[in-house]
N, C-alpha and C positions, 0 to 999 in steps of 0.2 A: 307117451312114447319117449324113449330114449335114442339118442343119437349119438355114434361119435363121428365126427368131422375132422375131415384132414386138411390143411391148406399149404401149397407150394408154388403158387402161381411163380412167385416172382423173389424175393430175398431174404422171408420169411417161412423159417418152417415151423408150423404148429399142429395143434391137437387140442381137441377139447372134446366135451361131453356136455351134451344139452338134455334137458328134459323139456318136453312140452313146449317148444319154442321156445322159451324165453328165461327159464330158469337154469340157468350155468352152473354146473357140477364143479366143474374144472375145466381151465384155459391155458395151455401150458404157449408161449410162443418164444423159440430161438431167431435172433435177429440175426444178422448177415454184415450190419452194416458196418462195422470196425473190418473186416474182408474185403467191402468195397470201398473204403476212404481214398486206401491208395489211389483208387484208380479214377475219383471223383464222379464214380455212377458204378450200378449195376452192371459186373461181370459173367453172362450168362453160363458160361465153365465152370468161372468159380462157383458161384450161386449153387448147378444143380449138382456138383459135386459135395459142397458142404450140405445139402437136401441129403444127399447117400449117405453123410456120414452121421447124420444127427436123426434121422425121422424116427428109427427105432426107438432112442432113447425119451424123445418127447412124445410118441405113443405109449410107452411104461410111463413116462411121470404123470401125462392124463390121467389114465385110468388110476393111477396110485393117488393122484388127488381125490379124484370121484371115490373111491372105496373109503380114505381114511377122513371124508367128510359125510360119509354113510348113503352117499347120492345113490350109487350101487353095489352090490358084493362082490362083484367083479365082472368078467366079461360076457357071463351068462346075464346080466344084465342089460347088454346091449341089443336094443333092435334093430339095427340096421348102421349102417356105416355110409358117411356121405362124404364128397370131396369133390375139390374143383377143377372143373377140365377143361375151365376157359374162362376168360383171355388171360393169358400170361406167358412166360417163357415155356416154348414146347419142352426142352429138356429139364427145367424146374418142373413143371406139371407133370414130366411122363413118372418121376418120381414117384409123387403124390400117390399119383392114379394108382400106379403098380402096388403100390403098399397098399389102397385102398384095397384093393381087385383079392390080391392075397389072403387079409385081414376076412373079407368079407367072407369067401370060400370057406377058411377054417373056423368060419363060427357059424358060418350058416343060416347069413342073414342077407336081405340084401341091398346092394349098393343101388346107393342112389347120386346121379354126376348134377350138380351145383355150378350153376353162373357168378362166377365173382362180382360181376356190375350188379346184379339182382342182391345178391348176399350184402355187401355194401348197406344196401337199402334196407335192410332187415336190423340194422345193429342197434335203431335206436329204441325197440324194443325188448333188446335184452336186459335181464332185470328190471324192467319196467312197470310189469302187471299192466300195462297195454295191449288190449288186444288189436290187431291188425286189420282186422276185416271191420272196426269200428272206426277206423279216421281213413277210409276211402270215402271218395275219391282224392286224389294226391296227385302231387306233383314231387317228382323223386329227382334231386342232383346229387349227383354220382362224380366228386371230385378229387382225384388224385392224382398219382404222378403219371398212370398212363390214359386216365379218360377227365374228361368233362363235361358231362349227359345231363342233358335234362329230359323227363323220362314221364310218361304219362301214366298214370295207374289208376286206370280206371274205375279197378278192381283187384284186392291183392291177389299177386298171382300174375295178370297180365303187366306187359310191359310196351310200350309204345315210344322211341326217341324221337323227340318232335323239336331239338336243338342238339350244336354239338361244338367242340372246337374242330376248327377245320383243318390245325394243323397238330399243334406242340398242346398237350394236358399242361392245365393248369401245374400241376406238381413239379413236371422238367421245364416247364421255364422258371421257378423259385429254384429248381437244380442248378440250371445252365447259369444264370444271374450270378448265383454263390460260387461257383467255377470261375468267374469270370473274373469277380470281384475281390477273388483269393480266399473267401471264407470258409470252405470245407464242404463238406459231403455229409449228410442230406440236406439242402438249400433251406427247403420252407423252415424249421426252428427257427436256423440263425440266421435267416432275413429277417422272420416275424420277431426275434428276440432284439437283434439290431435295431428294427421300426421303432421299438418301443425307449430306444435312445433318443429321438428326436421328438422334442417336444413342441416345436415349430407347426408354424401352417403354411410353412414358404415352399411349396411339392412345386417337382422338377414336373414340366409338363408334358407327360412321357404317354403314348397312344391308348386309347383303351379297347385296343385291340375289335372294332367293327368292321365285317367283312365285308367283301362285296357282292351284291344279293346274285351274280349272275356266276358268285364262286359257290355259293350256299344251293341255289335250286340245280347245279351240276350232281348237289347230293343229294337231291330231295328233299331238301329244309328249308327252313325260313328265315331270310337273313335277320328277323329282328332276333329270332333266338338260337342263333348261332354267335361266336366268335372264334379269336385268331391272336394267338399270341409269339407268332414269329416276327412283326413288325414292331414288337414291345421290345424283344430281346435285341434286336439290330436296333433298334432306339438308343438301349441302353452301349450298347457298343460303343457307335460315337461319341453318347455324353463321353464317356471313361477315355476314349483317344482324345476329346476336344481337351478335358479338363487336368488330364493326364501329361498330355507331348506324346511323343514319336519314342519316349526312352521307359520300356515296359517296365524297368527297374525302378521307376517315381512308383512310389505310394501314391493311391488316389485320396483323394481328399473328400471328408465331409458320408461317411459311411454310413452312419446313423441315416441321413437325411436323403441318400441315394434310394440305401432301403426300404424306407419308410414311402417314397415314389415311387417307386417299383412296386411294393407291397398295394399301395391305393389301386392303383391301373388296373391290377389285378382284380381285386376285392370290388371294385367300381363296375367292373367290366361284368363281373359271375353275377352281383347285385342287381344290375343292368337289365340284365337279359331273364333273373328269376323274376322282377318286377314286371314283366312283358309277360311271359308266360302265364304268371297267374290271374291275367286278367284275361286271357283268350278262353278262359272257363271256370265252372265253378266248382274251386275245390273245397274241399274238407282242410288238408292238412297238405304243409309243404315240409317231405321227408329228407335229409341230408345224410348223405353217410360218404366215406374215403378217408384217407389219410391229411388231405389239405383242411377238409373240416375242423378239422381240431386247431387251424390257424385261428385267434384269439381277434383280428380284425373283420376277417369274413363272419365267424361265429357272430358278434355283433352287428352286422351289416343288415345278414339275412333275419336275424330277428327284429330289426327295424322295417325290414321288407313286409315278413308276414306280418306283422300289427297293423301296418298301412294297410294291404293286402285283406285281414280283419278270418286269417288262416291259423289253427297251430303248428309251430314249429317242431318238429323234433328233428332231432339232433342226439349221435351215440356217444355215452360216456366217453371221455376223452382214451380210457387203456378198450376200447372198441374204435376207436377212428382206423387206425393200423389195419395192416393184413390179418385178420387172426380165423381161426376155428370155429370160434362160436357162431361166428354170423353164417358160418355154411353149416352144421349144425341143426343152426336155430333156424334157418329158413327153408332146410329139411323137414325138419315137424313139420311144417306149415300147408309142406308143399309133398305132402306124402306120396300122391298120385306120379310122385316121377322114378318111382320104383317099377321096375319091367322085369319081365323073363329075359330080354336081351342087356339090361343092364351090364352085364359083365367084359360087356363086348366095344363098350363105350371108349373111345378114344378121344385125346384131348385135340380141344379148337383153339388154336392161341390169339384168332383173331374171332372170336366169340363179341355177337353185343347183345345188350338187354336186349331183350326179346325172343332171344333164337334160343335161348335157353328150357 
């Protein structure tokens, strides 16, 4: 089966074409983020205005990928068309949708609507020649800039959040941090590139973000596999007024080594709480996918976790960490059965989580 997959959730617009889960024809994704630098995060205007301007043109490069690498002949080779219609920006996603919804009608296939927290989970099998239904049962984290899930998979296919952050994703507080600290727009890089300036073991002794369990069962979770990363970021606040002054116009001092603090807390903290979890049961394989994933200290953290643990890790190609197409696509195939007669009628959830998909 072939698929093509749209993705717009949020500052990235793409297109791909999957065959069979896992094998990528073509991936085409336009980024957003030189649009949002100015504004040092995600402009939802802007965002699903540049979706209007660009979807067309990175659905012809898909498909012009896929034909002149012989994946397909062209659009008559497509069986069905998938795209994500949750969580993300409602007017990013209504974008998506409507180009999907369009697309599908004129070829006469049909749409099938894709969980982006799920999709996520699906990346580290692209080009992999893994099959999925073989490293269940899992335990799936789902780390980016707007979730930080830890997600129970029974079974591929089902999804279960049995942890979560309670407040700020892992991704915007590496945003907010970089904001703060005058470094630019998108955080995690260039805090994780800054960390790797400091080659010290003197770390600022900054929270590792543990809730409080009577904040965590208000959600239905469990404070050991939940956290909370708004008392890291007011953490860091103060260090930056103590070591700073009252005069915003001081450079702060020692960046590398802030970062590098900042960056542990974090990494400590998702480490933490994946350690916890895979002992509450017995998994097969501990699955990673998001944008933070591709942070170079977590990547190593969690692969110290699963060998303790005695699980395999997987973890997506680093140009799969990102938003892209393929991973709704690819976990399309997979998930063939979410094709309906009312399909077409599908509208986007922008507050969608694993499972409700």
């Amino acid at each position: 089966m072939t698929i093509l997959g749209i993705e717009s959730s949020c500052d990235e617009t793409a297109c791909a074409i999957v065959k069979d889960g896992t094998e990528v024809l073509s991936n085409v994704v336009y980024t957003q983020i030189k649009l949002h630098q100015p504004w040092g995060g995600v402009v939802p205007e802007i965002a699903s205005r540049a979706h209007v301007e660009k979807i067309s043109g990175v659905i012809s490069a898909a498909v012009g990928d896929a034909v002149s690498s012989g994946g397909i002949s062209g659009l008559d080779g497509i069986d069905a068309v998938a795209v994500t219609y949750g969580p993300g920006l409602a007017p990013a996603l209504l974008v998506g949708l409507n180009a999907a919804k369009g697309l599908a009608m004129s070829l006469g296939v049909p749409l099938l609507g894709v969980n982006h927290i799920e999709a996520h989970l699906h990346t580290p099998f692209l080009e992999s020649g893994m099959k999925p239904d073989e490293m269940m049962p899992a335990l799936g984290l789902a780390v980016s800039g707007g979730h930080t899930s830890w997600i129970d998979m029974p079974e591929y296919g089902k999804y279960a959040i049995v942890g979560q952050t309670l407040d700020d994703a892992a991704g915007e507080a590496f945003d907010k941090a970089a904001k703060l600290l005058g470094l630019g727009y998108p955080g995690g890089p260039v805090i994780d590139r800054m960390a790797k300036e400091y080659d010290g073991d003197d770390f600022i002794a900054f929270p590792k973000g543990r809730p409080r369990s009577g904040t965590a069962a208000l959600a239905g979770l469990d404070a050991d596999l939940c956290t909370s990363f708004s008392g890291l970021k007011t953490a860091l606040l103060n260090y930056v007024r103590k070591v700073r002054g009252d005069d915003a116009s001081t450079p702060i001092p020692d960046i590398p080594r802030i970062c590098a603090s900042y960056q542990k807390a974090i990494v400590d903290s998702i480490a933490d709480r994946t350690a916890t979890a895979l002992k509450r049961r017995r998994y097969k394989s501990l699955i990673v996918g998001g944008g933070v994933s591709l942070n170079g200290a977590l990547r190593e953290s969690l692969a110290n976790v699963a060998a303790r643990a005695g699980v395999d890790i997987l973890m997506a190609k680093p140009k799969y960490c990102g938003d892209n197409a393929a991973m709704i696509a690819g976990l399309a195939c997979h998930r063939r059965n979410l094709a309906n007669d009312d399909a077409l009628n599908v509208d986007v959830h922008p507050s969608l989580e694993a499972g409700e998909g």
